[in-house]
C-alpha positions as CSV (number, residue, x, y, z in Angstrom):
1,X,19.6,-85.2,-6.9
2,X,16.9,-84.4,-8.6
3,X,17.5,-81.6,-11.6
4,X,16.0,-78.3,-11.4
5,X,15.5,-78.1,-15.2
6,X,13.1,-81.3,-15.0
7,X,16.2,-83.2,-16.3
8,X,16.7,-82.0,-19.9
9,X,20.3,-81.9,-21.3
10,X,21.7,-78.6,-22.0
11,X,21.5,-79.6,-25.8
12,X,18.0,-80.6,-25.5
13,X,17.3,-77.4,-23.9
14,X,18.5,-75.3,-27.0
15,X,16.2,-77.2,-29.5
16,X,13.2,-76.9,-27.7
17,X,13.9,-73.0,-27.3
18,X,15.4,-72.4,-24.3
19,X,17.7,-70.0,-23.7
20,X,21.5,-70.5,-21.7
21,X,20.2,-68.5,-18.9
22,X,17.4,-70.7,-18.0
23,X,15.1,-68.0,-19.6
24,X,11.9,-69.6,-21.7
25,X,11.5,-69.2,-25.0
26,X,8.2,-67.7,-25.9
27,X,6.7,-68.4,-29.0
28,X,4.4,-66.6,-30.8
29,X,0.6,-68.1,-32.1
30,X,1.9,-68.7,-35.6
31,X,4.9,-70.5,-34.2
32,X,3.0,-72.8,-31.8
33,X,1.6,-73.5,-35.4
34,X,4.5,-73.8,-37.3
35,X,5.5,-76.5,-35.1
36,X,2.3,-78.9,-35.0
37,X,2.1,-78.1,-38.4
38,X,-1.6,-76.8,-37.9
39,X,-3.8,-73.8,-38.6
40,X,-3.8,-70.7,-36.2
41,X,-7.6,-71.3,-36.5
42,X,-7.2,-74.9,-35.3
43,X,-5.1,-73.4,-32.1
44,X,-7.7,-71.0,-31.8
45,X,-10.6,-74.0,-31.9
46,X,-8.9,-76.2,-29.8
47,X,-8.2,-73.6,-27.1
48,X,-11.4,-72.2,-27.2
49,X,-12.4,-76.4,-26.3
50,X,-9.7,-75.8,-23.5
51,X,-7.5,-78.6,-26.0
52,X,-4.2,-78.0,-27.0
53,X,-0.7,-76.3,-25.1
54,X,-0.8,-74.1,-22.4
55,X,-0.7,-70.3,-23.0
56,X,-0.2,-66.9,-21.0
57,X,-1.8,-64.1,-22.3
58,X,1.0,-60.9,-22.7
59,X,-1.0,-57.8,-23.1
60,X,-3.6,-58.6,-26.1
61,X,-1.4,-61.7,-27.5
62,X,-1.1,-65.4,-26.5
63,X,2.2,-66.4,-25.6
64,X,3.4,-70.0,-25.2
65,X,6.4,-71.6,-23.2
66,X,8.3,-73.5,-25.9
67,X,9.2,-76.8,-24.0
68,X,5.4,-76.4,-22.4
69,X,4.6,-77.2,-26.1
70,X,7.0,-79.9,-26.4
71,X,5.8,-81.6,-23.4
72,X,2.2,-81.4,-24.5
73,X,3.1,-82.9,-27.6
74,X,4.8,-85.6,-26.8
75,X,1.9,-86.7,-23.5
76,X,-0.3,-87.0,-26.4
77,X,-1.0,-90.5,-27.7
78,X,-1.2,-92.3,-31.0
79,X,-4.5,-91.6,-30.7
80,X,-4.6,-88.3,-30.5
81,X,-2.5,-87.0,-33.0
């Protein structure tokens, strides 16, 4: 059976930033930063070079799915880090 959640544990789930009710996480600009320990003009750079995690704009801010983050992070290889 294949998983509907992409096969991430209920534990995993919670430190990526997803909620119980299967409800994303959204995480602000600075907290996309926070986490790849960059700059917010680095995000900006890179997205403006279509690099970097997937975001949705929400009204006049970017918005970013938590474990869309996560699993942009880890595809990336030694290289690219």
């Amino acid at each position: 059976m294949v998983r509907v959640d992409g096969g991430i544990s209920g534990s995993e789930r919670e430190s990526i930033g997803l909620m119980s009710d299967q409800r994303p996480v959204l995480w602000s600009t600075a907290e996309v930063c926070e986490y790849l320990g960059i700059s917010i003009e680095t995000l900006y750079h890179w997205r403006s070079r279509n690099y970097g995690p997937p975001a949705r704009r929400v009204g006049r801010s970017l918005r970013y799915v938590a474990a869309d983050v996560v699993t942009w992070f880890e595809a990336l290889d030694d290289g690219e880090r």
